[in-house]
C-alpha positions in Angstrom: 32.8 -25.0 11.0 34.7 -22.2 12.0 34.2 -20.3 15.5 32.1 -16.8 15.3 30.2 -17.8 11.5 27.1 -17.2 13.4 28.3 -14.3 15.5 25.3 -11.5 15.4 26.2 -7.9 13.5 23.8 -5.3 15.5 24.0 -2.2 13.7 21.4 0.1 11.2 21.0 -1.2 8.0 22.3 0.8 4.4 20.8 4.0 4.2 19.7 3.1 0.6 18.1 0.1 1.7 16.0 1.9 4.4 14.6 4.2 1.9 13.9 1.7 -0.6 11.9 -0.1 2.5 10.2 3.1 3.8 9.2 4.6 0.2 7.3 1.2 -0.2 5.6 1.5 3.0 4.6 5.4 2.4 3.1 4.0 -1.3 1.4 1.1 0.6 0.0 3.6 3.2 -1.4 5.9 -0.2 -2.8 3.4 -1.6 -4.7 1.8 0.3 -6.3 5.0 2.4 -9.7 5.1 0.6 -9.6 8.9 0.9 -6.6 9.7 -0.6 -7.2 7.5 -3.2 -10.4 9.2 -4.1 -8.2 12.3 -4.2 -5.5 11.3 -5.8 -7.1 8.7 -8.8 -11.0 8.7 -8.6 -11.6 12.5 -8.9 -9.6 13.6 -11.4 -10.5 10.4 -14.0 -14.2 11.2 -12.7 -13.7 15.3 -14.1 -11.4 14.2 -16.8 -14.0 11.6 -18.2 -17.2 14.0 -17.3 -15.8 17.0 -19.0 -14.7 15.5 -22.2 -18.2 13.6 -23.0 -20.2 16.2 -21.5 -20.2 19.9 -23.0 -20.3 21.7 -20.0 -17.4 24.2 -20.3 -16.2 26.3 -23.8 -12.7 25.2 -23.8 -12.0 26.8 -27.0 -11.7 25.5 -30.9 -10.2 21.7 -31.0 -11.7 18.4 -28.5 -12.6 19.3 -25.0 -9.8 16.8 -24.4 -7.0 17.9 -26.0 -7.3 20.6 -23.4 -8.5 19.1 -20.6 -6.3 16.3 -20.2 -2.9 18.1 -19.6 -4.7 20.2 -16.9 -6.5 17.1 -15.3 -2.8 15.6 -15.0 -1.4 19.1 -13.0 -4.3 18.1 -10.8 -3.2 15.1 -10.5 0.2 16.3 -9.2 -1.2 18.5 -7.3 -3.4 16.3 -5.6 -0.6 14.0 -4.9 2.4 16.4 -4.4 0.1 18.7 -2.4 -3.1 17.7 -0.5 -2.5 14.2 -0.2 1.4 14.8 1.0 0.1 18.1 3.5 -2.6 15.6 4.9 -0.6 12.7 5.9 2.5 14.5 7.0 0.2 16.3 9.2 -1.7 13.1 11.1 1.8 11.8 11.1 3.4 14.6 12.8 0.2 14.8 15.2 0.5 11.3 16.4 4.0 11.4 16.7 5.2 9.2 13.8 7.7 11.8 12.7 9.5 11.6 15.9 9.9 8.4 16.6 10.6 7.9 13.1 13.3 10.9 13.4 14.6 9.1 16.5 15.2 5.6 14.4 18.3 5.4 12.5 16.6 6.6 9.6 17.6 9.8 9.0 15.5 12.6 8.7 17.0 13.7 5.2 16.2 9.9 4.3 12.7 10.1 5.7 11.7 13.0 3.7 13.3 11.4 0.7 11.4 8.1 0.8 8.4 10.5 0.7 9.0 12.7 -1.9 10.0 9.2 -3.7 6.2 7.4 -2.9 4.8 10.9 -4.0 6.7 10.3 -7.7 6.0 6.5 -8.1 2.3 7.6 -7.2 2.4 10.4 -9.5 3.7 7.7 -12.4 0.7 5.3 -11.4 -1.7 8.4 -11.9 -0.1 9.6 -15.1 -0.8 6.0 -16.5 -4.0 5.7 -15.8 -5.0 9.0 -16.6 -3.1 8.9 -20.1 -5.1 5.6 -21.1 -8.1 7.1 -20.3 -7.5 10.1 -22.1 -6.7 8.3 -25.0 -9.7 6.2 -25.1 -11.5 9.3 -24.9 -9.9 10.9 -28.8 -6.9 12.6 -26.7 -3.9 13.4 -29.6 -1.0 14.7 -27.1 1.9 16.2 -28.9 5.5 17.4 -28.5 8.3 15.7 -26.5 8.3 13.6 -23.5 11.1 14.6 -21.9 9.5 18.0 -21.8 6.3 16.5 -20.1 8.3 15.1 -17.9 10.7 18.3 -16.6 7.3 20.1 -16.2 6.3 17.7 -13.7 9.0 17.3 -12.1 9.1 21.3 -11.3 5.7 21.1 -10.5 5.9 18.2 -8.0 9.0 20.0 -6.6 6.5 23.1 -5.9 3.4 21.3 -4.3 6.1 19.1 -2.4 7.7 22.2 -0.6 4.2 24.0 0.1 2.2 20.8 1.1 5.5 20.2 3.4 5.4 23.4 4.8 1.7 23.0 5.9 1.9 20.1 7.2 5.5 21.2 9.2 3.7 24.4 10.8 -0.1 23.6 10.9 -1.8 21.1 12.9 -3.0 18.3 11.9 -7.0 19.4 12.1 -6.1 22.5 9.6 -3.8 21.2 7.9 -6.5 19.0 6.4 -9.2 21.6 6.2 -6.6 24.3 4.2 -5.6 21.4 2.0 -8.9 20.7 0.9 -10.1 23.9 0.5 -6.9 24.7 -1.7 -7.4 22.0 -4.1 -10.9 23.1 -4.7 -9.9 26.9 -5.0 -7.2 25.3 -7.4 -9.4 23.3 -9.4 -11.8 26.0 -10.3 -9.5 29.2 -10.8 -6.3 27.4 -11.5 -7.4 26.2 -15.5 -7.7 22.6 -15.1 -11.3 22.7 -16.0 -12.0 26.4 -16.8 -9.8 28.3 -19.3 -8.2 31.0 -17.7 -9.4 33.5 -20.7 -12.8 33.5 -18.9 -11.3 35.6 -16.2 -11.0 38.9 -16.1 -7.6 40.2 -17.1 -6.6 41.4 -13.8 -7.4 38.3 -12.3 -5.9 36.3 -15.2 -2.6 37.9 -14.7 -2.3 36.9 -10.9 -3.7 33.3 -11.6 -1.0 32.5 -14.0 1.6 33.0 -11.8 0.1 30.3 -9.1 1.8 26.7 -9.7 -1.4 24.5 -10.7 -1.7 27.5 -13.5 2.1 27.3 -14.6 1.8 23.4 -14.8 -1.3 23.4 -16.5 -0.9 26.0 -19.3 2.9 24.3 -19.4 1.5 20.8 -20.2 -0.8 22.5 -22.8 1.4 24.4 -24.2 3.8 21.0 -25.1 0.8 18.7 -25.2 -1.6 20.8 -27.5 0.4 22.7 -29.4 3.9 21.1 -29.4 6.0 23.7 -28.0 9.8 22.3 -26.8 9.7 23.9 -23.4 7.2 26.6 -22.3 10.3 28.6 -20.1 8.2 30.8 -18.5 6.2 28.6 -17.1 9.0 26.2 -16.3 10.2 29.7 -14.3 7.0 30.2 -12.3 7.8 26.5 -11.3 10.7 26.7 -10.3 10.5 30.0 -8.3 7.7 28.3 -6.2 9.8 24.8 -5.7 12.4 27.5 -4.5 10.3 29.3 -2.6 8.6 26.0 -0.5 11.1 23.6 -0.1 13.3 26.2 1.7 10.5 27.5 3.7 9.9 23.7 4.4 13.6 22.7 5.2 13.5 26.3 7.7 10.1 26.2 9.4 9.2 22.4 9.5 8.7 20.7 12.8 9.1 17.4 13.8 6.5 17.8 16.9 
């Protein structure tokens, strides 16, 4: 046996490994916080299953379904992308998980990466479940999955930027009460459940341009009726992913 086969190599790991390794930890850590959970997958089956056996809200000619299931999956996005990712990043930066972890060789860039990664394979977890459920229920989804897919893409992109921003600017305590209290604002006036035709038309015209609206009426608009892309709200979108991620990436702090 040669001299030196078992001579130690200190030294950081591949970047790519350490994010593979920390994006499993940040979808271990979702999945099994009750609360987020309840957020994330128990609330919006819960509305999505209520609302299409129950006749609670006029959504218009055609199965309560086929238009509430491509507004209960924007919530789910949102719920994920949003609420779930401002809340944790908050407690983390609180305790002071974000700088120790920005002190390890993991980079920062990395870090916010492996997040943005657990937020997606959450999202596809949710998107399942959601679609199976939606299906048992009579849901007939149309048009082309790439399309599905682009919108929520755009639309993670957006929630991922604002729920970064505060969670990078707030602390911890409002970070979770201004989370909440968005998603429930969102839920109501942001046509998941509610048509936004029930709105006055000045107030119509301002919801439509908030994210949860873009990504709703987008995945309705290819879902429902079958359209390619709905570019406009593919635009509202992107303006927002834009507008947060660079307001993240200036004004986040680490402490």
């Amino acid at each position: 046996m040669s001299p030196g086969t078992f001579t130690p190599r200190p030294g950081a790991a591949p970047v790519s490994r350490m994010i593979v390794a920390q994006t499993a930890l940040e979808t271990r850590m979702l999945l099994r916080n009750g609360e987020q959970l309840l957020l994330t997958v128990i609330i919006p089956a819960l509305l999505l299953t209520l609302f299409s056996a129950v006749d609670i809200v006029d959504t218009g000619a055609g199965k309560s379904v086929d238009f509430l299931a491509p507004g209960v999956l924007a919530l789910a996005v949102m719920s994920t992308a949003f609420t779930g990712q401002a809340i944790a990043t908050g407690f983390d930066r609180r305790y002071g998980v974000l700088k120790r972890l920005g002190a390890s060789p993991l980079p920062r860039w990395a870090l916010m990466t492996a997040k943005t990664l657990s937020v997606l394979v959450t999202e596809v977890l949710q998107v399942a479940l959601l679609t199976v459920i939606a299906l048992a229920l009579g849901w007939s989804p149309q048009g082309n999955p790439l399309s599905v897919a682009a919108l929520l893409l755009l639309g993670t992109a957006a929630f991922s930027g604002l729920g970064l921003l505060m969670a990078g600017t707030l602390r911890a305590e409002a970070t979770l009460a201004a989370a909440n209290l968005v998603f429930l604002l969102l839920l109501v006036g942001g046509g998941v459940i509610v048509p936004l035709e029930k709105f006055p038309g000045a107030v119509q015209s301002v919801l439509g341009l908030l994210p949860i609206s873009a990504l709703s009426d987008g995945l309705r608009e290819v879902l429902r009726h079958g359209t390619a892309l709905p570019w406009g709200d593919a635009a509202v979108l992107a303006v927002w992913a834009v507008l947060g991620l660079g307001a993240a990436a200036k004004f986040f702090r680490w402490e």
